[in-house]
C-alpha positions as CSV (number, residue, x, y, z in Angstrom):
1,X,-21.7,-4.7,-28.7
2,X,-24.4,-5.0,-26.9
3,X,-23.8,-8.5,-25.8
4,X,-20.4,-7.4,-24.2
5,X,-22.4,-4.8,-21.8
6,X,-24.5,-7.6,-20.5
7,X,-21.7,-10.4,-20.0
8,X,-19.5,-7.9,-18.5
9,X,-22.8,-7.0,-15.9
10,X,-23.7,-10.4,-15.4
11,X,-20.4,-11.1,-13.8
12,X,-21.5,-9.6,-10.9
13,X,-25.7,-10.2,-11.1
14,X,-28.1,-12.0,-13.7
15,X,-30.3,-10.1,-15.7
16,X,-33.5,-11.7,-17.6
17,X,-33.9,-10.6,-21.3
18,X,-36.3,-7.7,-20.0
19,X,-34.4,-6.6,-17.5
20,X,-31.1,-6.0,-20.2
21,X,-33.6,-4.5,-22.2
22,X,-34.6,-2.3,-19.4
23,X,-30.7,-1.5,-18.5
24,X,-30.0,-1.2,-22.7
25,X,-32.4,1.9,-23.0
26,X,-30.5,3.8,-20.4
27,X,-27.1,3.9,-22.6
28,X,-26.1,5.8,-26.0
29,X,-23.7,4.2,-28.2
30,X,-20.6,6.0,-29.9
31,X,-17.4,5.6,-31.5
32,X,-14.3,8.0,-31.1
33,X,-11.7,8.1,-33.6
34,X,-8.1,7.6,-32.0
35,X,-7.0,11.3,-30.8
36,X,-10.4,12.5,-30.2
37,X,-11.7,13.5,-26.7
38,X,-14.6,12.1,-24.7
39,X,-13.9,15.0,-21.8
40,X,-11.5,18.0,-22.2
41,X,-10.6,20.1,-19.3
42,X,-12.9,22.7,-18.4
43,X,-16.1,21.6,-20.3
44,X,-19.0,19.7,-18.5
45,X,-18.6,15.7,-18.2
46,X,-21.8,14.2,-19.5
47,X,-21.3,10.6,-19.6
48,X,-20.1,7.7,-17.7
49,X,-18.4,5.6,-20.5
50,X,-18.2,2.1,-20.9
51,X,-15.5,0.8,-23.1
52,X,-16.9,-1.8,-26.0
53,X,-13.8,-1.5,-27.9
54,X,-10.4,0.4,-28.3
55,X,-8.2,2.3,-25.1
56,X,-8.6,5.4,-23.5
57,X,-6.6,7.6,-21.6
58,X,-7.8,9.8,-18.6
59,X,-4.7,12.4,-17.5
60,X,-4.7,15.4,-15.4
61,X,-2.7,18.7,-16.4
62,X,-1.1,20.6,-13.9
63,X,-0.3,24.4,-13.5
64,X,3.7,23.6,-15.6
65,X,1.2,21.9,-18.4
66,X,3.2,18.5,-17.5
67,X,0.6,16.0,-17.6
68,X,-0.2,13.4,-15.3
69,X,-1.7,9.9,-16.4
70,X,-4.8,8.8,-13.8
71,X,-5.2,5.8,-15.8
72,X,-5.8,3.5,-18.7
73,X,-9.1,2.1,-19.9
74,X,-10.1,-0.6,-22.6
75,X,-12.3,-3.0,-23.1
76,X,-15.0,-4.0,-20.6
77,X,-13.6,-1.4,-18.1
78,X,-15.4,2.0,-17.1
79,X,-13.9,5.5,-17.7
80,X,-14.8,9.1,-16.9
81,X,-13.7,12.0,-15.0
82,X,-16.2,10.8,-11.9
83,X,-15.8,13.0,-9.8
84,X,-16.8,15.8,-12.1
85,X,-19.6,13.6,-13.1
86,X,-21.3,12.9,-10.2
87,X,-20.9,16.2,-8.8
88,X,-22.0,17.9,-12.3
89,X,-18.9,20.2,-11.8
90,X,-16.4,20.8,-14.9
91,X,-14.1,17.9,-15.6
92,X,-10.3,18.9,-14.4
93,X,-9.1,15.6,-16.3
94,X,-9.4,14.9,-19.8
95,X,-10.4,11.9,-21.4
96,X,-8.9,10.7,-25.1
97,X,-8.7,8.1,-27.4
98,X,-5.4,5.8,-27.6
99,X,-7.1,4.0,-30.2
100,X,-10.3,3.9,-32.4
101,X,-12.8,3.6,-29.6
102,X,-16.5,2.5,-29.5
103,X,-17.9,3.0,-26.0
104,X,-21.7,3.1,-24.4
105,X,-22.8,6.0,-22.6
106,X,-24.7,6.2,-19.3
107,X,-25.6,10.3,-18.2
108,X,-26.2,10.9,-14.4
109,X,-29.7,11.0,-14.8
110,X,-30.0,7.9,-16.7
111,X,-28.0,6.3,-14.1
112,X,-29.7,7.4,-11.7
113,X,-33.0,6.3,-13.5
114,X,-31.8,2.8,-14.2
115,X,-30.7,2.0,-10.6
116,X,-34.0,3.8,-9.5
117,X,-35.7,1.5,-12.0
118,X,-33.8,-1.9,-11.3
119,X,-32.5,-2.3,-8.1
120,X,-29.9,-5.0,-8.7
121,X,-28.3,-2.2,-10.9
122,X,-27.4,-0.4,-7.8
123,X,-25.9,-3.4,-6.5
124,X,-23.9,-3.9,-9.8
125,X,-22.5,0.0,-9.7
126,X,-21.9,-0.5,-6.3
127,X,-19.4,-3.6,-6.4
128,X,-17.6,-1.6,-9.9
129,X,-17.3,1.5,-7.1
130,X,-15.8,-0.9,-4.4
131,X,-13.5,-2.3,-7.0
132,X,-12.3,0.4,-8.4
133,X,-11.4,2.3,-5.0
134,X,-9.9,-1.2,-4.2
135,X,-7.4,-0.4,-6.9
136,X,-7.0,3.1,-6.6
137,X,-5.9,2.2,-2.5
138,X,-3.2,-0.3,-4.7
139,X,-2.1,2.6,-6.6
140,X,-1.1,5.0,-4.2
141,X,0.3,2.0,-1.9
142,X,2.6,1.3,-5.1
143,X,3.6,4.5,-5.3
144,X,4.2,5.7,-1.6
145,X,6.1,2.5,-1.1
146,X,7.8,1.1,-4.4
147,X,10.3,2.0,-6.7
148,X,9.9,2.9,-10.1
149,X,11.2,-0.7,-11.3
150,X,8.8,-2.1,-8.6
151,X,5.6,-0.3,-10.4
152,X,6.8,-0.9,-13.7
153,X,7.0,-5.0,-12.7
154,X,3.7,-4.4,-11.4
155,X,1.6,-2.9,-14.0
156,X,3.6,-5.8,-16.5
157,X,1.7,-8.8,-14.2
158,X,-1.5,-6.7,-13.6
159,X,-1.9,-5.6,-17.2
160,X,0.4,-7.2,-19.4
161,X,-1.5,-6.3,-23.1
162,X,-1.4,-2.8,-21.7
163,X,2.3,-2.5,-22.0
164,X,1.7,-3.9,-25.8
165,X,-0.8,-1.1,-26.8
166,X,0.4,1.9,-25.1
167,X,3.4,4.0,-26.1
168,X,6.3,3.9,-24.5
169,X,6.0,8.0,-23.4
170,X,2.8,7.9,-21.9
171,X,3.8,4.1,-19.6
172,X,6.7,6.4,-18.3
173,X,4.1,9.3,-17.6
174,X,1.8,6.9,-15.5
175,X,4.4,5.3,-13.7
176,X,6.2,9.1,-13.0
177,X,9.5,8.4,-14.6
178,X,11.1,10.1,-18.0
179,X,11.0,7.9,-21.3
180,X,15.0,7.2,-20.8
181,X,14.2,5.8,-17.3
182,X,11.8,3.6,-18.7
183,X,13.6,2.1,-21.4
184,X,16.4,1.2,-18.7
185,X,13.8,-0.4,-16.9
186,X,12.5,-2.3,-19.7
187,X,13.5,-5.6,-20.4
């Protein structure tokens, strides 16, 4: 498990064997059965999650209770309701378990500790920032400008085990279309 976390960081800078050591003291291990929550709405957000194993889904609930799918994550990808992590506010997202789930935890003050502690680790949270508000820029371009066929094609090329592992329901509720309009998009 732990080998995962340090291929997956070394993709982006080297670590010696004491400097994983250093960055492996900052996390907590855990495993989520499939339908448990890391984050539910309301409550404080405590971790920064990093998936080892299994899929997660973070989705937003609005006012009519219809919810809204932010996004998918599984393995070697980073989850959490950020912005209710970094500004130690109460999560407005909630954060569950597609699957059995084994993640490593990072709290804001570890974080905070390990980048203080090992500067190359800022670098490393830096480029997973960039990337992922690279792809959240993609996301709303898809959606102010393509049809529901043209995100659907997308999200098939960009994540095509996704579409495997995933129901059918909760595709449609990321890509903003009913169930029956996905399955006439399907091939």
């Amino acid at each position: 498990m732990h080998e995962k976390l340090r291929v997956h960081i070394e993709k982006i800078i080297p670590l010696s064997d004491e400097e994983f050591a250093f960055v492996l003291t900052h996390f907590i291990s855990k495993k989520f059965k499939k339908h448990q929550f890391l984050i539910q709405e309301g409550e404080a957000v405590k971790y920064h999650y990093f998936v080892v194993s299994g899929l997660l889904k973070l989705a937003y609930t609005d006012d009519t209770e219809k919810q809204h799918i932010v996004s998918f994550a599984m393995e070697d990808w980073w989850e959490s309701d950020f912005y209710a992590f970094y500004t130690q506010t109460e999560a407005t997202m909630s954060l569950e378990c597609l699957e059995d789930t084994q993640v490593l935890c990072l709290s804001l003050e570890d974080y905070k500790k390990l980048c203080d502690g090992l500067q190359k680790m800022e670098r490393f949270f830096l480029e997973k920032a960039n990337f992922g508000f690279l792809g959240s820029q993609r996301r709303i371009i898809s959606w102010l400008t393509s049809n529901a066929k043209e995100r659907y094609e997308q999200l098939l090329k960009q994540y095509p085990s996704l579409i495997q592992r995933v129901p059918k329901s909760l595709i449609a509720a990321y890509l903003g279309v009913s169930r029956e309009a996905l399955s006439r998009l399907s091939p």
